[in-house]
N, C-alpha and C positions, 0 to 999 in steps of 0.2 A: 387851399388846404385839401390834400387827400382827402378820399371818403372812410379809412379808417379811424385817423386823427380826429375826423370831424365828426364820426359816430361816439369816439370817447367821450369828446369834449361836450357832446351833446348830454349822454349818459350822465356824463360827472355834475352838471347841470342841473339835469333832475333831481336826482338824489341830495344835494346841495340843498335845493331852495324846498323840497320834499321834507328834508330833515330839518330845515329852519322853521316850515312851518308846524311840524311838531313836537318837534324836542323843545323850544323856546316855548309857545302855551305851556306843554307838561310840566314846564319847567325842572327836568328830571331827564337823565340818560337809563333810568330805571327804569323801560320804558319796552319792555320785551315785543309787546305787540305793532308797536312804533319798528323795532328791527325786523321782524319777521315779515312785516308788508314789504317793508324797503328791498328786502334780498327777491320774497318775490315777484314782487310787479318788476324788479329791474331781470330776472332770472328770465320772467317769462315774456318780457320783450326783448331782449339781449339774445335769450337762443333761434330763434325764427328771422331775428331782425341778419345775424348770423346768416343763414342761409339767403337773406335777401340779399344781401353784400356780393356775395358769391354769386348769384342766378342773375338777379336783377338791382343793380344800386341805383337804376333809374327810377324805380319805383320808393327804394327807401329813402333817396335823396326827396320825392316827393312828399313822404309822412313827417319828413324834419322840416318842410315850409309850413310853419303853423302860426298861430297867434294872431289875435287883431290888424297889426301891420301886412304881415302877408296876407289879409284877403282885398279883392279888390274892389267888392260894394262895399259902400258905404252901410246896407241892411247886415250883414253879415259880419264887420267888424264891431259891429254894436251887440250884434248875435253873443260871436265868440268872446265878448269882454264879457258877458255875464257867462256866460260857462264857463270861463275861468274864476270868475269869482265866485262863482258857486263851488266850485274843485275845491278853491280856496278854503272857504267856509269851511265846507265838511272838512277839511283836516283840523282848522282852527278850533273849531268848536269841538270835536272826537278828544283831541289832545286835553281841552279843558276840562271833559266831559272824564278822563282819565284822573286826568290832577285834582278833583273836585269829588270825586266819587259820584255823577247825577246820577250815575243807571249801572245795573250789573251785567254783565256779560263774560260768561261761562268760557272759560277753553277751549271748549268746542265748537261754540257760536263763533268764536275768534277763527279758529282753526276753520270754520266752513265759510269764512268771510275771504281766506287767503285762498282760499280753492276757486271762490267766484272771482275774484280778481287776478288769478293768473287767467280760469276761462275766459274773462273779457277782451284781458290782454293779447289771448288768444286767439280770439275772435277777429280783432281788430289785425292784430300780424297777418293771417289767414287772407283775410279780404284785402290787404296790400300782395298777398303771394299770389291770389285768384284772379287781380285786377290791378296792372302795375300802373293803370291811371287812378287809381282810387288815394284821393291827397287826403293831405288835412286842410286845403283850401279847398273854397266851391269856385271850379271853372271847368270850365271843357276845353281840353287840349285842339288843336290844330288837324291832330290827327286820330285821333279817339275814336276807338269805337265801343259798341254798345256790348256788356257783359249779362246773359241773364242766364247763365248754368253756376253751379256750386250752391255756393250760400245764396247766391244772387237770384238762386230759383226757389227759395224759401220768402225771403222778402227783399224789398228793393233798394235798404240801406241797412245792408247787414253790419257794418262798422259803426253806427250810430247803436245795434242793436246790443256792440260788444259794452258801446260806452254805458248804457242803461244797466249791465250784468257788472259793472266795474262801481257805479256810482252807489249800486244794493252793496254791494261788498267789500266797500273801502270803510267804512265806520263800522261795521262791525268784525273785521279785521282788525279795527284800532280801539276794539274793546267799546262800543260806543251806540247806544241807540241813539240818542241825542241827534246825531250825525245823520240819520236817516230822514230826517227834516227836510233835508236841502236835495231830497231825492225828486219831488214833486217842483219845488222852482228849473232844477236840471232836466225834468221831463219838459217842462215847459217853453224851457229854454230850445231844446233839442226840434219840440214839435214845430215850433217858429224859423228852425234851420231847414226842416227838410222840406216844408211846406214853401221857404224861400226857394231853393235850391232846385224844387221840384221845378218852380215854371222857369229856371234857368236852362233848364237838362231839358225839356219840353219844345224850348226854342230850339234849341241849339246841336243837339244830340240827337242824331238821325235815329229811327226805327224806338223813340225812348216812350213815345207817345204810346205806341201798341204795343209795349212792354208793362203799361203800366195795367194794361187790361190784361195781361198776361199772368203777371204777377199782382195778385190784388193786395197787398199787403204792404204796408212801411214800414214797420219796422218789429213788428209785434205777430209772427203768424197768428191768423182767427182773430185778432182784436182791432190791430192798426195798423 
């Protein structure tokens, strides 16, 4: 399949099983803040992922290997099944947290919920356009080499960093404090990824050991 065809079909994917998992909770297409996420989380990977096509589709073709099956350790598919089910949660629970009335959240809370999550989104496209080995699996290419300018000179998994600014502002995007629960199991999740990932890239990835004292930061400038 073409890389166009397969970027649709990708897209169409998301948004699919995105909207199953919240318009079935809500049980309602009344559901404003349910569409307004949807147009922009797909807007603001859709525009950038755009210009990857065109520069680099070795790079975009790497951010579509994702999921449990594409990683290759065994530590890391067990990683990314709970980030995916924690992805899950927060939408499942948000959608309920709608249908149910648990918590209020203002138009504007919503509306600065959509702003954090095109930024994550953003974040995360960026560090695919600044590093066209940066996947969605943990490996080190053949050929790799080491990035530490752009984002990468702020901290040392700046794509992790988008996922944290995405995970604050998907529930409250979806109308939802409730949802903000599943921020701290996702931190958690994350810290156990990069902490793996770390002594992968350490073996394996030339000059990454004197980058790390370089850059002293994971994922948090000043904190972590």
């Amino acid at each position: 399949m073409k890389t166009i065809p397969k970027k649709l079909v990708f897209d169409l994917v998301w948004l699919v099983v995105a909207g199953l998992l919240l318009f079935l909770p809500a049980a309602t297409f009344n559901y404003w803040q349910a569409w307004v996420f949807l147009v922009v989380s797909a807007l603001a990977g859709w525009i950038p992922g755009i210009y990857l096509l065109r520069t680099n589709p070795v790079a975009l073709e790497r951010r579509r290997r994702a999921g449990p099956i594409a990683e290759t350790r065994l530590m890391q598919k067990v990683i990314i099944a709970g980030w995916y089910l924690s992805l899950a949660a927060t939408f499942v629970v948000s959608a309920l947290d709608h249908r149910f009335g648990w918590s209020t959240v203002s138009t504007g809370v919503c509306l600065v919920g959509d702003v954090l999550v095109a930024v994550g989104v953003g974040v995360v496209m960026l560090v695919a356009i600044q590093n066209s080995y940066a996947a969605a699996t943990v490996r080190v290419e053949a050929d790799q080499k080491l990035v530490s300018n752009g984002l990468y000179g702020l901290v040392r998994h700046p794509m992790y960093t988008g996922n944290v600014i995405m995970m604050v502002g998907i529930p409250l995007a979806l109308d939802s404090y409730w949802g903000l629960g599943f921020v701290v199991p996702g931190l958690i999740v994350l810290a156990l990824r990069i902490r793996d990932e770390e002594k992968l890239l350490q073996e394996q990835l030339d000059g990454y050991r004197e980058y790390t004292q370089k850059v002293r930061y994971r994922l948090v400038p000043c904190m972590w």
